[in-house]
SEFIZA-3560 file (N, C-alpha, C; in Angstrom, 3 decimals):
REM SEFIZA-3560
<numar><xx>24.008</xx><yy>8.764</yy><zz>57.262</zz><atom>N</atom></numar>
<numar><xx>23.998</xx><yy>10.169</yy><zz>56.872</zz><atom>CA</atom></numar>
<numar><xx>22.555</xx><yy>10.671</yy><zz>56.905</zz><atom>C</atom></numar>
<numar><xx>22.425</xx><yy>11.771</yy><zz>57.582</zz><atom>N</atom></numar>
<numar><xx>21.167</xx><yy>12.783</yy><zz>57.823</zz><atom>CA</atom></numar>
<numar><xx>20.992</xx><yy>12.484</yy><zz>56.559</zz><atom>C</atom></numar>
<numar><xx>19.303</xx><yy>13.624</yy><zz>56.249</zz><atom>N</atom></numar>
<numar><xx>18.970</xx><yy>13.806</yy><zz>55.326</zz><atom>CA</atom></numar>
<numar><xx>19.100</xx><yy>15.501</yy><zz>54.870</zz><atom>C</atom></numar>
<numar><xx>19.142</xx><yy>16.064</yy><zz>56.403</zz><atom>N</atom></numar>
<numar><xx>20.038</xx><yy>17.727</yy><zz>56.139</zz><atom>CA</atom></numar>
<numar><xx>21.637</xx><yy>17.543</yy><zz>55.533</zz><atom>C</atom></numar>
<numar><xx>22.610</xx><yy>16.486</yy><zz>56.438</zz><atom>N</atom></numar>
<numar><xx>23.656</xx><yy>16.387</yy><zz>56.103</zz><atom>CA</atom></numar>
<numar><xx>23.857</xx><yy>16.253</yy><zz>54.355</zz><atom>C</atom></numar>
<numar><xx>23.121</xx><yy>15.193</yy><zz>53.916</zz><atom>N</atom></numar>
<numar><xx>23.548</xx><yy>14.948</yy><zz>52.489</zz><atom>CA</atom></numar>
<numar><xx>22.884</xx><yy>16.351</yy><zz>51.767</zz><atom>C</atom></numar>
<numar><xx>21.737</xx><yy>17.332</yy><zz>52.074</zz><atom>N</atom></numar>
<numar><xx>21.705</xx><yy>18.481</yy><zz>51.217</zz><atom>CA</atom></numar>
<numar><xx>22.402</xx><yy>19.433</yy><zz>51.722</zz><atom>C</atom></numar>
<numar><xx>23.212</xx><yy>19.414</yy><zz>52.760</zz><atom>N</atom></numar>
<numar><xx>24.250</xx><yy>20.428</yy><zz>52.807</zz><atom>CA</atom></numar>
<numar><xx>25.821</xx><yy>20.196</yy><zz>51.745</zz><atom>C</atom></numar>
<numar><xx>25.956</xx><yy>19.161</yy><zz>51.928</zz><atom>N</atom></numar>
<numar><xx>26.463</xx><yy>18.312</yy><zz>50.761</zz><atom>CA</atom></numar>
<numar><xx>26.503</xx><yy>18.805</yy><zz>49.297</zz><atom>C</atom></numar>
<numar><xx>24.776</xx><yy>18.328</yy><zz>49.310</zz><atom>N</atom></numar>
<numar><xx>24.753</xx><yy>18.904</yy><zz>47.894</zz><atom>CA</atom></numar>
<numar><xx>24.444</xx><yy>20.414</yy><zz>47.469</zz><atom>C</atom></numar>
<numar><xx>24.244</xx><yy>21.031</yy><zz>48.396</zz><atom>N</atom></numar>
<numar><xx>24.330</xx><yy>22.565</yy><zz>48.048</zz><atom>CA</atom></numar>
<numar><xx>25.941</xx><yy>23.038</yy><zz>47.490</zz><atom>C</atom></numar>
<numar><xx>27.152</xx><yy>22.453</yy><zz>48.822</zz><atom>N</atom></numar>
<numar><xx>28.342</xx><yy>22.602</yy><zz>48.299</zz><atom>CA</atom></numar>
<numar><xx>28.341</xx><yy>22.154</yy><zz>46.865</zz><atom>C</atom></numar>
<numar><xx>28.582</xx><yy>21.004</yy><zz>46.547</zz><atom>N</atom></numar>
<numar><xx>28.238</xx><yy>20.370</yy><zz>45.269</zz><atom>CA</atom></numar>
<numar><xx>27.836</xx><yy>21.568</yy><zz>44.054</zz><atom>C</atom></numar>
<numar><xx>26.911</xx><yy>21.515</yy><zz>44.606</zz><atom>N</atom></numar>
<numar><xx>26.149</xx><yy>22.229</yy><zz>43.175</zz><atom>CA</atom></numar>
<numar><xx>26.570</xx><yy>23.759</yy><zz>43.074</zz><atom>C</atom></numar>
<numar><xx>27.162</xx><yy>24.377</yy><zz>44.185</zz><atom>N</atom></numar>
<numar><xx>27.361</xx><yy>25.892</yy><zz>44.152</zz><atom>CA</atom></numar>
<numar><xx>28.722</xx><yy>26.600</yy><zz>43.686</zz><atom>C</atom></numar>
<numar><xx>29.308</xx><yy>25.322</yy><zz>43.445</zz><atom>N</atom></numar>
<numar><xx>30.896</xx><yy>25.378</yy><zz>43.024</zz><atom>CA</atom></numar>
<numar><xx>31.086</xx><yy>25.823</yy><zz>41.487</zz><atom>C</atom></numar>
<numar><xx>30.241</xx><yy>25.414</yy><zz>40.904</zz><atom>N</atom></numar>
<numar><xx>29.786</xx><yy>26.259</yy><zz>39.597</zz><atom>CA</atom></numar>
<numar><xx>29.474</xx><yy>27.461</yy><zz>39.640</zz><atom>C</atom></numar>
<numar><xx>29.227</xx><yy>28.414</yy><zz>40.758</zz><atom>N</atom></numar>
<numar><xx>28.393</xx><yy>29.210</yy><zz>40.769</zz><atom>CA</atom></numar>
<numar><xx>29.552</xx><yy>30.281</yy><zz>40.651</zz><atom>C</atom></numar>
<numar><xx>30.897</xx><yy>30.145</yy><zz>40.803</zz><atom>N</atom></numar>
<numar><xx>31.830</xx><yy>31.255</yy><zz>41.061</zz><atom>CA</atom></numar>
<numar><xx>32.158</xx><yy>31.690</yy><zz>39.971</zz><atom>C</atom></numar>
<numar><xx>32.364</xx><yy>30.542</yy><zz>38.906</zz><atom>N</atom></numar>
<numar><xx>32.387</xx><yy>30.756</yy><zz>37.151</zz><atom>CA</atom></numar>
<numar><xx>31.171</xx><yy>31.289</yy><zz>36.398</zz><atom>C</atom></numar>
<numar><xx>29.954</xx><yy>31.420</yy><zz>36.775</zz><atom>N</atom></numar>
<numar><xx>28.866</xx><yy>31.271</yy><zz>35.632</zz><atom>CA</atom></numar>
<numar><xx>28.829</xx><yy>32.918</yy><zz>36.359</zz><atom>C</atom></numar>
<numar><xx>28.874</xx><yy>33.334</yy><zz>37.707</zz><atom>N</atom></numar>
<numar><xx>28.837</xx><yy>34.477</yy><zz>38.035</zz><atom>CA</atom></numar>
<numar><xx>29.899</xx><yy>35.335</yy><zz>37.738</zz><atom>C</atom></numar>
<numar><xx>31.130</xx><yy>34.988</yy><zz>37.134</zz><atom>N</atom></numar>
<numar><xx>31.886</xx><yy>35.825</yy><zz>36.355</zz><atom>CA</atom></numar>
<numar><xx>31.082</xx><yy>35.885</yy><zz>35.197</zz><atom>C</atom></numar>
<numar><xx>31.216</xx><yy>35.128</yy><zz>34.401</zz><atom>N</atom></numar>
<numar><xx>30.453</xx><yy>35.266</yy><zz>33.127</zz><atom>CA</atom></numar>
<numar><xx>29.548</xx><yy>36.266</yy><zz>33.332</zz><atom>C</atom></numar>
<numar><xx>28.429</xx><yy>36.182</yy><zz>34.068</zz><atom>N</atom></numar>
<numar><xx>27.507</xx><yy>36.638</yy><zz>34.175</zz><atom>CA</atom></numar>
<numar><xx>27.493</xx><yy>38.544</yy><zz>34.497</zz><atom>C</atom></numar>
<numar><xx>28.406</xx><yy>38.216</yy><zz>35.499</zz><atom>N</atom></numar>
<numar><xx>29.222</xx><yy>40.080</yy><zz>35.550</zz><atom>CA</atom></numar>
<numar><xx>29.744</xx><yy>40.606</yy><zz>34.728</zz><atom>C</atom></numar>
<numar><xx>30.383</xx><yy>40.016</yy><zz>33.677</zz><atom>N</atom></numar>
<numar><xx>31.330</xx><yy>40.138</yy><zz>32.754</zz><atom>CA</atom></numar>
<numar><xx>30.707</xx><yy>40.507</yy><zz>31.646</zz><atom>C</atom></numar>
<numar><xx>29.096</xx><yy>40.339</yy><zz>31.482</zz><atom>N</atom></numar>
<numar><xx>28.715</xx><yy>40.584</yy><zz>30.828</zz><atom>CA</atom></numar>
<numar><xx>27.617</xx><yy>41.519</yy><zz>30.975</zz><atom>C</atom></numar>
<numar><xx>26.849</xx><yy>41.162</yy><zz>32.410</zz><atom>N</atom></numar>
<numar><xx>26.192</xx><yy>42.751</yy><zz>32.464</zz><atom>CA</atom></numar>
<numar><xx>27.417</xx><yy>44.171</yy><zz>32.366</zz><atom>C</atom></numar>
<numar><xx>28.322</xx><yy>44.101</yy><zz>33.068</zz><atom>N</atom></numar>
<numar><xx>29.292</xx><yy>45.373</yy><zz>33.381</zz><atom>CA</atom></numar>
<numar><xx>29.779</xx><yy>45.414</yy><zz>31.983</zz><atom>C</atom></numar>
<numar><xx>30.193</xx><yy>44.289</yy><zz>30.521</zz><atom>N</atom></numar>
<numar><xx>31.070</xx><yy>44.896</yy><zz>29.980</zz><atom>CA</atom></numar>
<numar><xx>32.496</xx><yy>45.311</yy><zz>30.241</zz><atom>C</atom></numar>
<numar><xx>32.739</xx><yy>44.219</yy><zz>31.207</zz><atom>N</atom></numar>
<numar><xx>34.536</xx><yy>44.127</yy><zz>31.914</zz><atom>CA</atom></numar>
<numar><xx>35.116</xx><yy>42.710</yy><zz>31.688</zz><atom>C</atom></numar>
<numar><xx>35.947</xx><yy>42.636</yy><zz>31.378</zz><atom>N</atom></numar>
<numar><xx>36.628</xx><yy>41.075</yy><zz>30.917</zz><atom>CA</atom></numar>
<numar><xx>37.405</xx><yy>40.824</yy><zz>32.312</zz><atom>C</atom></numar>
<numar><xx>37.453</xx><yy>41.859</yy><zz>33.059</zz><atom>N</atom></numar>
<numar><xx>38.832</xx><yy>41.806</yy><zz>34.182</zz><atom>CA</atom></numar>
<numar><xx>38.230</xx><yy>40.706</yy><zz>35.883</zz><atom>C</atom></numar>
<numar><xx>39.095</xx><yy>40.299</yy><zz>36.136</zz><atom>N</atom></numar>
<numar><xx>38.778</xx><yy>39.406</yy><zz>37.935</zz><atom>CA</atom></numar>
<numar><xx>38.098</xx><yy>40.233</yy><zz>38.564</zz><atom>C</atom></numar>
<numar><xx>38.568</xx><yy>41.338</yy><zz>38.721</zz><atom>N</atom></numar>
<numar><xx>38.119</xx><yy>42.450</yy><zz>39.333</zz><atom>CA</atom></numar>
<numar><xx>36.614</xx><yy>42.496</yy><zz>39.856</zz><atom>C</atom></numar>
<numar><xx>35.535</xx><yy>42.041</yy><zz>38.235</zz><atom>N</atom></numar>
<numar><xx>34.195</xx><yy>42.372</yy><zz>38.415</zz><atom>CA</atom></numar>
<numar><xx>33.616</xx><yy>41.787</yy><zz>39.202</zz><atom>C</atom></numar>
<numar><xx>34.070</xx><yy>40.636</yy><zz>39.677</zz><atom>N</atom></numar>
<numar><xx>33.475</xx><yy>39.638</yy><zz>40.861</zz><atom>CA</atom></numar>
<numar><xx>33.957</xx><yy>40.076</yy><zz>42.082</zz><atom>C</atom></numar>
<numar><xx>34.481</xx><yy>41.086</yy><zz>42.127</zz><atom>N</atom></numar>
<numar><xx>34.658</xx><yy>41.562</yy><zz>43.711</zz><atom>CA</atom></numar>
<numar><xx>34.166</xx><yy>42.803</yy><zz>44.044</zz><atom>C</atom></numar>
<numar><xx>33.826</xx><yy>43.589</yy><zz>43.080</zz><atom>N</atom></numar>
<numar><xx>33.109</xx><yy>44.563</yy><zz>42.939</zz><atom>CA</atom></numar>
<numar><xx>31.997</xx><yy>44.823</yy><zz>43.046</zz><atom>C</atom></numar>
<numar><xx>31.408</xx><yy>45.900</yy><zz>44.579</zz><atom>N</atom></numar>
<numar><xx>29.793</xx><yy>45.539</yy><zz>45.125</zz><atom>CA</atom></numar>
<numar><xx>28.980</xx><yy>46.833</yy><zz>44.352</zz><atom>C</atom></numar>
<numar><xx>28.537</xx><yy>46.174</yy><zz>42.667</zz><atom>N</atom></numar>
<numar><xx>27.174</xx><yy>46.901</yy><zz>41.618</zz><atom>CA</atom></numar>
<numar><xx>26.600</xx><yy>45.896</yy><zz>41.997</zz><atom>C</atom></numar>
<numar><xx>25.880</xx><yy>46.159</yy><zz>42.725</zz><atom>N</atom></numar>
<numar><xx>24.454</xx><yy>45.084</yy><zz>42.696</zz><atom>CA</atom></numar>
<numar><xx>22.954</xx><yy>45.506</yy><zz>41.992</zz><atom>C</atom></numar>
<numar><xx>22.809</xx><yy>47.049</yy><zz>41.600</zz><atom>N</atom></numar>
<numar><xx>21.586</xx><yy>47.700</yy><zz>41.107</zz><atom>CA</atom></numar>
<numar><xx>21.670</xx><yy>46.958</yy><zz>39.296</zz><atom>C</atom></numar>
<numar><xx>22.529</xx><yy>46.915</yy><zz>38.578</zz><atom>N</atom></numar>
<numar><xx>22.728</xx><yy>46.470</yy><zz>37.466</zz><atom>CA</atom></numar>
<numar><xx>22.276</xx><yy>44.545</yy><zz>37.930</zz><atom>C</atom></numar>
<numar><xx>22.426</xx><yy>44.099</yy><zz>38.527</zz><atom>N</atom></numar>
<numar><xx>22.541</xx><yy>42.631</yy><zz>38.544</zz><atom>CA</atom></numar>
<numar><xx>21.253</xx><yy>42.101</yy><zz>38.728</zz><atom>C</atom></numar>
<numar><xx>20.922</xx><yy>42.985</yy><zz>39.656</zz><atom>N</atom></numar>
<numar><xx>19.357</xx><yy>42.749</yy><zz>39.961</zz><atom>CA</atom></numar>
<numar><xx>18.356</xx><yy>43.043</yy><zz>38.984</zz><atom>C</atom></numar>
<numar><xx>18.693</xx><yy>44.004</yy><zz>38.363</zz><atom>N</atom></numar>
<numar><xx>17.932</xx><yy>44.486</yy><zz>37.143</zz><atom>CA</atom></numar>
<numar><xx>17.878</xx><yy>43.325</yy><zz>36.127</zz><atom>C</atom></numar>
<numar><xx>19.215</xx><yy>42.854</yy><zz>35.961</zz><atom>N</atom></numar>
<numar><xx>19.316</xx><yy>42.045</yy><zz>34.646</zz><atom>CA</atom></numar>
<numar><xx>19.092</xx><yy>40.671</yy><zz>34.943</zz><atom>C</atom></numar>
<numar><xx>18.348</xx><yy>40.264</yy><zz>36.286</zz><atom>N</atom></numar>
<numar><xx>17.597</xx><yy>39.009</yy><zz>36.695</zz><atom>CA</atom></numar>
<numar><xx>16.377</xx><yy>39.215</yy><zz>36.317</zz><atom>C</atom></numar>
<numar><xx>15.896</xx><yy>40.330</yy><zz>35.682</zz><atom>N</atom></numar>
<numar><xx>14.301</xx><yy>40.148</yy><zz>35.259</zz><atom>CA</atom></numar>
<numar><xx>14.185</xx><yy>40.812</yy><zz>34.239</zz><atom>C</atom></numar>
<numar><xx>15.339</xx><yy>41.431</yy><zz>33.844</zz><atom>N</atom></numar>
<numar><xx>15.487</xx><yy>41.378</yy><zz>32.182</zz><atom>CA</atom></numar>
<numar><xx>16.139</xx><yy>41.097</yy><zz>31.120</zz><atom>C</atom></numar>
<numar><xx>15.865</xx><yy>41.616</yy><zz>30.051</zz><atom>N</atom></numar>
<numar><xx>17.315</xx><yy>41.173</yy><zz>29.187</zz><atom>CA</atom></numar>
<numar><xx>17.448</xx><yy>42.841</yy><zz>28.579</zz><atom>C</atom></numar>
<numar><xx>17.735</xx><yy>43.592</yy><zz>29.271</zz><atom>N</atom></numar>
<numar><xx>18.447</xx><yy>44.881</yy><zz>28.754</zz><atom>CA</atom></numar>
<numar><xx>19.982</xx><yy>44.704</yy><zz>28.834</zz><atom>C</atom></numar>
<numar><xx>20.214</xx><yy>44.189</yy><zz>29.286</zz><atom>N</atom></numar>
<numar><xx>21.915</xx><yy>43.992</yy><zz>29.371</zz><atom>CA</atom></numar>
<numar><xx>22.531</xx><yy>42.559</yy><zz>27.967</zz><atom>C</atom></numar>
<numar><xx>21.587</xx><yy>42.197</yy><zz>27.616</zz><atom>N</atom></numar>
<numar><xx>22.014</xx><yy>41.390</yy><zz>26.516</zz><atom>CA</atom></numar>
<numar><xx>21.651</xx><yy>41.652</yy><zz>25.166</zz><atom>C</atom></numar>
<numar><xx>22.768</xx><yy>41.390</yy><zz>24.508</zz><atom>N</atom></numar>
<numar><xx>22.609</xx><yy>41.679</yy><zz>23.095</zz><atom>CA</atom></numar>
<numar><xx>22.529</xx><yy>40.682</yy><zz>21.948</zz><atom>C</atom></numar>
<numar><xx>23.308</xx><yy>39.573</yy><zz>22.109</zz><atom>N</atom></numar>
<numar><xx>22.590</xx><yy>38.718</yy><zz>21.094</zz><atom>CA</atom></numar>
<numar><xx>22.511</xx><yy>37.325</yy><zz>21.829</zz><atom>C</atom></numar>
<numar><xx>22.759</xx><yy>36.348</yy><zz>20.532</zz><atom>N</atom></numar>
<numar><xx>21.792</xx><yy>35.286</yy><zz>20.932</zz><atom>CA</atom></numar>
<numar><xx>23.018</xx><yy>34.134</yy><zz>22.529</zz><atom>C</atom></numar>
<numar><xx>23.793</xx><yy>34.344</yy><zz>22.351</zz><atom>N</atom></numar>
<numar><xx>24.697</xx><yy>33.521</yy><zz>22.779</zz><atom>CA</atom></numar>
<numar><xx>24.617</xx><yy>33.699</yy><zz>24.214</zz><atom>C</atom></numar>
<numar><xx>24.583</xx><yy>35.408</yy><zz>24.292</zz><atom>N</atom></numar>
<numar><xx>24.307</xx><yy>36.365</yy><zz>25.531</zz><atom>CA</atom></numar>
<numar><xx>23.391</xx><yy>35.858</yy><zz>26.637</zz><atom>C</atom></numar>
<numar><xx>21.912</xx><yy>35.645</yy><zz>25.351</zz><atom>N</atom></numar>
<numar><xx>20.479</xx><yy>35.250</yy><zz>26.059</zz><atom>CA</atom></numar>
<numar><xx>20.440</xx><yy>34.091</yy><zz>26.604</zz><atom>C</atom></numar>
<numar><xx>21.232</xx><yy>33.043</yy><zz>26.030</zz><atom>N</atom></numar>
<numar><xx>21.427</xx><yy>31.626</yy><zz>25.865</zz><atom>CA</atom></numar>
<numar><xx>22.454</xx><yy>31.606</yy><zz>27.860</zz><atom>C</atom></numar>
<numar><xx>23.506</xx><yy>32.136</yy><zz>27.951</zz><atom>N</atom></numar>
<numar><xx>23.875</xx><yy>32.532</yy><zz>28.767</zz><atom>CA</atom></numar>
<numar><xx>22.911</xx><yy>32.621</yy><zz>30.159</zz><atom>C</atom></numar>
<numar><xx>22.700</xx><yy>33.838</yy><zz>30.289</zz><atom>N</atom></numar>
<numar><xx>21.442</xx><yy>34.341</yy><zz>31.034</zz><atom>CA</atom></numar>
<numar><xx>20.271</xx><yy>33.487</yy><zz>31.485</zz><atom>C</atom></numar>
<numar><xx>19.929</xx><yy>32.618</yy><zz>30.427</zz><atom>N</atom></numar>
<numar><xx>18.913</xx><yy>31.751</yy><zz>30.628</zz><atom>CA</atom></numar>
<numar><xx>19.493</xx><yy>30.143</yy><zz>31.686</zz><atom>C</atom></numar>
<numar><xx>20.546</xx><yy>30.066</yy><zz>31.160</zz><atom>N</atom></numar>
<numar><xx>21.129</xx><yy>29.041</yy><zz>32.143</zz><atom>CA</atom></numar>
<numar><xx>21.163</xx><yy>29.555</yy><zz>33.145</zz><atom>C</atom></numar>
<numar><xx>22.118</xx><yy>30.720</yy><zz>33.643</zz><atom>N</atom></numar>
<numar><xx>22.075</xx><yy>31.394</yy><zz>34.902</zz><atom>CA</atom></numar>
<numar><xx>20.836</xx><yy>30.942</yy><zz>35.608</zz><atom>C</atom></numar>
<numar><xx>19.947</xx><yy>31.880</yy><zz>35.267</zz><atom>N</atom></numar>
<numar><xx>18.734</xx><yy>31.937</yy><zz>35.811</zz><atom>CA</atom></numar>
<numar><xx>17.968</xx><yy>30.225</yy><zz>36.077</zz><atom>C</atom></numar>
<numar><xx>18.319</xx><yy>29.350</yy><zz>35.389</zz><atom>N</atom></numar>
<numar><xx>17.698</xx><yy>28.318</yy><zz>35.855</zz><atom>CA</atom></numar>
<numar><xx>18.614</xx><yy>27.718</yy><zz>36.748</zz><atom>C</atom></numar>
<numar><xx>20.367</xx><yy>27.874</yy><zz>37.230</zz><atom>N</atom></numar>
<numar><xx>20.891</xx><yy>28.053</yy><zz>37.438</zz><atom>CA</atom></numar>
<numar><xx>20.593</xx><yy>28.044</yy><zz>38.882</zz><atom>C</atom></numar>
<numar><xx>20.434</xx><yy>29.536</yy><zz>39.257</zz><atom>N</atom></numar>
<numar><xx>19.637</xx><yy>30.341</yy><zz>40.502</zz><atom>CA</atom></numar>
<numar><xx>18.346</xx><yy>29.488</yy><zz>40.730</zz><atom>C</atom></numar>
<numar><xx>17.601</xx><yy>29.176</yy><zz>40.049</zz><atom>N</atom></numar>
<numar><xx>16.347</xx><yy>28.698</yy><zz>40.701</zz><atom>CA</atom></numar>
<numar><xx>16.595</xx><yy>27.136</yy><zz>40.970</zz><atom>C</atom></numar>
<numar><xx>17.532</xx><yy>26.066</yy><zz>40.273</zz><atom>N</atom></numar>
<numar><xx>17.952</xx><yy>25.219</yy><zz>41.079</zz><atom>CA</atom></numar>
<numar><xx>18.452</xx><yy>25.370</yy><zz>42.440</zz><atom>C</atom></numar>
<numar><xx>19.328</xx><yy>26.142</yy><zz>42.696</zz><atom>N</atom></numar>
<numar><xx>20.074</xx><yy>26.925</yy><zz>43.616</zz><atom>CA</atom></numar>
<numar><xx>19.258</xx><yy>27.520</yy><zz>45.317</zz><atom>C</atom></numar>
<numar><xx>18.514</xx><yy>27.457</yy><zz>44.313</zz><atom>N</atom></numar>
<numar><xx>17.452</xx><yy>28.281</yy><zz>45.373</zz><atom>CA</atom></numar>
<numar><xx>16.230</xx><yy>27.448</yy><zz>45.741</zz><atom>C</atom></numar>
<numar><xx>15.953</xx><yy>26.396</yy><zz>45.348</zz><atom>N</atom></numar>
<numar><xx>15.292</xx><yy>25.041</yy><zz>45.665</zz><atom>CA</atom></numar>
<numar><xx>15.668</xx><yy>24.142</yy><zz>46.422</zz><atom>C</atom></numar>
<numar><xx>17.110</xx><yy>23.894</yy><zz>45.858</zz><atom>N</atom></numar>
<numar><xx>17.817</xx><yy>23.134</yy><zz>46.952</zz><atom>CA</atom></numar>
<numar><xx>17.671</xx><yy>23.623</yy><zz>48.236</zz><atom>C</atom></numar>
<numar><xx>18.534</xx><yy>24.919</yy><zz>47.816</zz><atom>N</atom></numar>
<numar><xx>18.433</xx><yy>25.894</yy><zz>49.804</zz><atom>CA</atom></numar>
<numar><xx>16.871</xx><yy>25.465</yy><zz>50.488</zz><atom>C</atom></numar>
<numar><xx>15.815</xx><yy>25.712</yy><zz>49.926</zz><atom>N</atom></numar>
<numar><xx>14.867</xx><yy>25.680</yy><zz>50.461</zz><atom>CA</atom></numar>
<numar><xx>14.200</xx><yy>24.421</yy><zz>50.953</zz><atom>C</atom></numar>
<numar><xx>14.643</xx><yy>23.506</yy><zz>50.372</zz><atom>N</atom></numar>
<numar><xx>14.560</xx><yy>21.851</yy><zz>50.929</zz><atom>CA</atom></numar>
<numar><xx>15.420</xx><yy>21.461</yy><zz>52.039</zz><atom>C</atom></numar>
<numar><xx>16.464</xx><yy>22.315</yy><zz>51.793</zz><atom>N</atom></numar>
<numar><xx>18.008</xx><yy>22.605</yy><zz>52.879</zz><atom>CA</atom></numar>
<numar><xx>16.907</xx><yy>22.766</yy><zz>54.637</zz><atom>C</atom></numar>
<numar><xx>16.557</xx><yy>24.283</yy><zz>54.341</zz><atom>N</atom></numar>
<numar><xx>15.721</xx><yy>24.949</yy><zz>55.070</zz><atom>CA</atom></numar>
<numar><xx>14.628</xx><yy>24.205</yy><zz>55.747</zz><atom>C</atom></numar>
<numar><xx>14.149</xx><yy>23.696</yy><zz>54.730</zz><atom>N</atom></numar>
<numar><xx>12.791</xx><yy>22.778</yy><zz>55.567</zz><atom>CA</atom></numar>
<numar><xx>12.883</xx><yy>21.619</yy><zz>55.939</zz><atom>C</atom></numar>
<numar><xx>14.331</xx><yy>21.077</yy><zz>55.582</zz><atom>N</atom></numar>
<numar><xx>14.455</xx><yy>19.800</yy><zz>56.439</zz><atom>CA</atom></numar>
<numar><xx>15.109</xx><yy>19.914</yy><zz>57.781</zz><atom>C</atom></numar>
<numar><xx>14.974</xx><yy>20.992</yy><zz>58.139</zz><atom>N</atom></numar>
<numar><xx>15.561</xx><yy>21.422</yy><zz>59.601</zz><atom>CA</atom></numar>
<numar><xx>14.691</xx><yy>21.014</yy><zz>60.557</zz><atom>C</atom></numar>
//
């Protein structure tokens, strides 16, 4: 096994979480409990609330958010090791 093959691998792997924590995550910038919000293209709210915390209100919220975000930057490390082992 490559060494691209096994991080394509593990991108699948690791991104399979990503469909749940991004409900959560909509669910709570928008203030919608419904399936709906994950198919729905607000992207000006999402982007916003990646570099802040105006969309959160208490502690559980922040606690939330903060995983996300480390979340994304695992996410986005991998890809980029993905990328440069090409």
């Amino acid at each position: 096994m490559t060494t691209r093959t096994a991080l394509l691998s593990a991108l699948i792997l690791y991104g399979l979480p990503l469909w749940r924590l991004r409900y959560r995550w909509r669910a709570t910038v928008y203030r919608m409990d419904h399936w709906r919000v994950n198919a729905m293209p607000w992207f000006g709210h999402d982007f916003l609330a990646l570099f802040t915390n105006r969309y959160f209100e208490n502690a559980t919220e922040r606690r939330m958010v903060r995983n996300y975000r480390l979340y994304l930057l695992g996410y986005l490390g991998l890809f980029v090791w993905f990328a440069a082992a090409g």
